[in-house]
C-alpha positions as CSV (number, residue, x, y, z in Angstrom):
1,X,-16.8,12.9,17.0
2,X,-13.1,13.9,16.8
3,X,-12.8,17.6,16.2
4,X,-11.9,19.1,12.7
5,X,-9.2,21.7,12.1
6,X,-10.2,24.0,9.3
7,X,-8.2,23.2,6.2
8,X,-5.4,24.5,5.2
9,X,-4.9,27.3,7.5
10,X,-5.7,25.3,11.0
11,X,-3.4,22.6,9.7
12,X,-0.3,25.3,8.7
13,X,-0.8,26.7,12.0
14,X,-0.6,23.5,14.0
15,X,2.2,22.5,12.0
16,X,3.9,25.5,12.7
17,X,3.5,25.1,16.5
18,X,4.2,21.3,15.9
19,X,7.7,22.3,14.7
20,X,8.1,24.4,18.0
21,X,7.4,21.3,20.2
22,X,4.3,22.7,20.8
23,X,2.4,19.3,23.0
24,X,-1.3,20.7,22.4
25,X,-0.5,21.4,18.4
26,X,0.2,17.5,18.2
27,X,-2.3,16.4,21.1
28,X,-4.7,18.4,18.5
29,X,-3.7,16.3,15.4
30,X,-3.9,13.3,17.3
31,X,-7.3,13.2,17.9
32,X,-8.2,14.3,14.5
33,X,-6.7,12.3,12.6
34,X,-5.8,9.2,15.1
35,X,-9.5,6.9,14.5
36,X,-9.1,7.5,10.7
37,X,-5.8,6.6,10.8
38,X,-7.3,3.3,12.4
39,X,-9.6,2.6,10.3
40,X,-7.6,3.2,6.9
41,X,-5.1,0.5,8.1
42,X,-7.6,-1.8,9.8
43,X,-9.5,-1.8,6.2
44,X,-6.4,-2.8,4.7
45,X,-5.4,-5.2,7.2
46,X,-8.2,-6.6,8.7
47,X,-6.3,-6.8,12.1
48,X,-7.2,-4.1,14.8
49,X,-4.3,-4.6,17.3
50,X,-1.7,-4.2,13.6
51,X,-4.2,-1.1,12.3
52,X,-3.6,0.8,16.0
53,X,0.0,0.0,16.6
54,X,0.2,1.0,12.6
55,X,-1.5,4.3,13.4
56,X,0.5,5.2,16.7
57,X,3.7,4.3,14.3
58,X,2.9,6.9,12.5
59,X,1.6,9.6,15.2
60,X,4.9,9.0,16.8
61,X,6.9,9.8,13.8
62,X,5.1,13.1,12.9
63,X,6.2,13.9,16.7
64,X,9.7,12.6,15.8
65,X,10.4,14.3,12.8
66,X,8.0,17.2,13.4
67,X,11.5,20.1,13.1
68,X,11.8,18.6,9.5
69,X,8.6,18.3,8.1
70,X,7.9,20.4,4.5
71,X,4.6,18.9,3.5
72,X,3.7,19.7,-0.1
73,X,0.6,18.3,0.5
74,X,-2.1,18.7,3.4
75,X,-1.2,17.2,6.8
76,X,-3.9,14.7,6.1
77,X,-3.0,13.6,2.9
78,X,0.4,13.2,4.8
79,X,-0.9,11.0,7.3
80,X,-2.8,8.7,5.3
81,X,-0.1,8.1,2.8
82,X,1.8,6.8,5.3
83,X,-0.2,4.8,7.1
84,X,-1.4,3.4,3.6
85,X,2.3,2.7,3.3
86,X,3.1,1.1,6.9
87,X,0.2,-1.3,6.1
88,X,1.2,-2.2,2.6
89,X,4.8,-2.9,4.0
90,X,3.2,-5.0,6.7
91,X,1.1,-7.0,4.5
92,X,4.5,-7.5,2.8
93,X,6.5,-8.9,5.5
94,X,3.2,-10.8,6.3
95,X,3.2,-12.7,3.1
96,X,7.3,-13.2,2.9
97,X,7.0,-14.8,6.1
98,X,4.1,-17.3,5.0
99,X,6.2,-18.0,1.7
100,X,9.3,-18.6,4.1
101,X,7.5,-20.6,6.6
102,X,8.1,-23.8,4.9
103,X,11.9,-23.4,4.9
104,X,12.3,-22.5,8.6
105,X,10.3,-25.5,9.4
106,X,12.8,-28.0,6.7
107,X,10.3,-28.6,4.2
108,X,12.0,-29.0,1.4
109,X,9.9,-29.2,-2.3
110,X,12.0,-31.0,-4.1
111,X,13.5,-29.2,-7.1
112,X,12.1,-29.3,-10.3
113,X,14.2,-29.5,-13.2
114,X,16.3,-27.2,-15.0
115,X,14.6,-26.8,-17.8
116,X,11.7,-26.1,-15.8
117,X,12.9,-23.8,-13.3
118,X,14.7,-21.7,-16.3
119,X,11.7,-21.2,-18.4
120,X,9.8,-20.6,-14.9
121,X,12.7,-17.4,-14.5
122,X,12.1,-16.3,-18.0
123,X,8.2,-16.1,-17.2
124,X,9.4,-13.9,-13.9
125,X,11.3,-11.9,-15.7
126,X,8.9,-10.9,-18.7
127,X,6.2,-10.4,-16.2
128,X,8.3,-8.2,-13.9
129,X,9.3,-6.1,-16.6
130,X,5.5,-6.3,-18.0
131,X,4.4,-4.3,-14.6
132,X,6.9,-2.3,-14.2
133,X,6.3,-0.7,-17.6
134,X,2.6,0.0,-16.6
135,X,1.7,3.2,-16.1
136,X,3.0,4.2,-12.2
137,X,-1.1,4.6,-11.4
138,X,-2.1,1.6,-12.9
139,X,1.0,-0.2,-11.9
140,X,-0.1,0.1,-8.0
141,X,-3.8,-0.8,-8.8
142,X,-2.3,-3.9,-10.2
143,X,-0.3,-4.8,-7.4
144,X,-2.8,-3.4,-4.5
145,X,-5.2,-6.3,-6.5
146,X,-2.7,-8.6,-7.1
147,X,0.4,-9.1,-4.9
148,X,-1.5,-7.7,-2.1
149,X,-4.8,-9.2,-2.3
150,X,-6.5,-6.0,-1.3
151,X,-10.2,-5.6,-2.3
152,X,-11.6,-3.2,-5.0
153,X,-13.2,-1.0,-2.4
154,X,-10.2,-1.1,-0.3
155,X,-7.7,0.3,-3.0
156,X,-10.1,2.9,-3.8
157,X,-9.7,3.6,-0.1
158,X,-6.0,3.5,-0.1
159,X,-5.7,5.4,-3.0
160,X,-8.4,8.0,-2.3
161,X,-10.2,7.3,-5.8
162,X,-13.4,6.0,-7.3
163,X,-14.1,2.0,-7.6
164,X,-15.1,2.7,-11.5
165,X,-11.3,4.3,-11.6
166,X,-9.9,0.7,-9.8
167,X,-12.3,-1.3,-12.2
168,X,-10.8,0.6,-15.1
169,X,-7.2,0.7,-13.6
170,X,-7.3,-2.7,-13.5
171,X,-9.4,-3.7,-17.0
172,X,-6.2,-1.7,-18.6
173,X,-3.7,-3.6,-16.5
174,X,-4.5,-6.8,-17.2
175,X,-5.2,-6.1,-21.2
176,X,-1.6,-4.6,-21.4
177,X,-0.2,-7.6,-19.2
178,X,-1.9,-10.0,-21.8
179,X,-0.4,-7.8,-25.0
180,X,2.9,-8.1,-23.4
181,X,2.8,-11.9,-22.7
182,X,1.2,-13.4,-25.3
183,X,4.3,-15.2,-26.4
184,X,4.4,-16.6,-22.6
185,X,0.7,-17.5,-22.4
186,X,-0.8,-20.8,-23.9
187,X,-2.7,-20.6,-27.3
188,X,-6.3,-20.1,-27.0
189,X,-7.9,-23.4,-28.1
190,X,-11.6,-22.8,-29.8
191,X,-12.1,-19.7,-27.8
């Protein structure tokens, strides 16, 4: 069992010493926080050599950047945000490399027609805007779901909220998405 700092007051204090260089402050930390650290990425990625590189990533850069830190939040809340963000931004480059596999090996699809590929970049654009004009929280559910592929119980995870607040999040998204696209979407035929 990794040990636990008492909130608040043990985390000020070892931040304090942190800023100072002080070695056992962050050796302290480190074994906190280090295995949750793990396991939030590893839930999101599903790899366990990504999730511990991911997690020393960020232990390293609280060492890094330990004279500068202003937390406005805990040191925890801290930590997991950015691991939550180091995975999401490698699950990103994960998927722009699949999508760009195709070229690097000279596959070619061939083109499809202008007509085509300009109401194709209308679509894009209506549904980029559509998102982007969802509220910021249901926004990231949306794309946590969606462009990520992440699971329910995983956002909730990622997010540090309930599954029924990810369920609604997402009912809400994809009701606005619809309101927004109808004149995109095809005509409901005897539905």
């Amino acid at each position: 069992m990794s040990p636990e700092p008492d909130a608040g007051v043990s985390d000020r204090a070892l931040l304090d010493r942190l800023r100072d260089g002080d070695t056992d402050a962050f050796d302290t930390l480190f074994r906190t926080y280090y295995s949750r650290l793990v396991g939030l990425a590893g839930s999101m990625l599903r790899e366990p050599a990504a999730a511990e590189e991911i997690a020393q990533d960020v232990m390293l850069e609280l060492w890094r950047r330990r004279e500068a830190l202003a937390f406005t939040a805990s040191v925890q809340a801290y930590l997991f945000r950015a691991t939550r963000n180091r995975a999401l931004n490698h699950i990103r480059h994960q998927r722009i490399a699949q999508r760009a596999e195709p070229f690097a090996a000279g596959e070619m699809a061939p083109a499809p027609s202008a007509d085509r590929e300009t109401v194709q970049g209308e679509i894009d654009a209506a549904l980029r805007q559509a998102v982007a004009a969802l509220p910021a929280r249901c926004r990231e559910v949306f794309e946590l779901s969606r462009v990520h592929g992440l699971s329910q119980a995983e956002i909730a995870q990622a997010m540090d909220i309930s599954v029924k607040t990810v369920e609604a999040q997402m009912g809400k998204a994809l009701r606005t998405l619809r309101e927004r696209l109808a004149p995109w979407l095809p005509a409901a035929r005897g539905i």
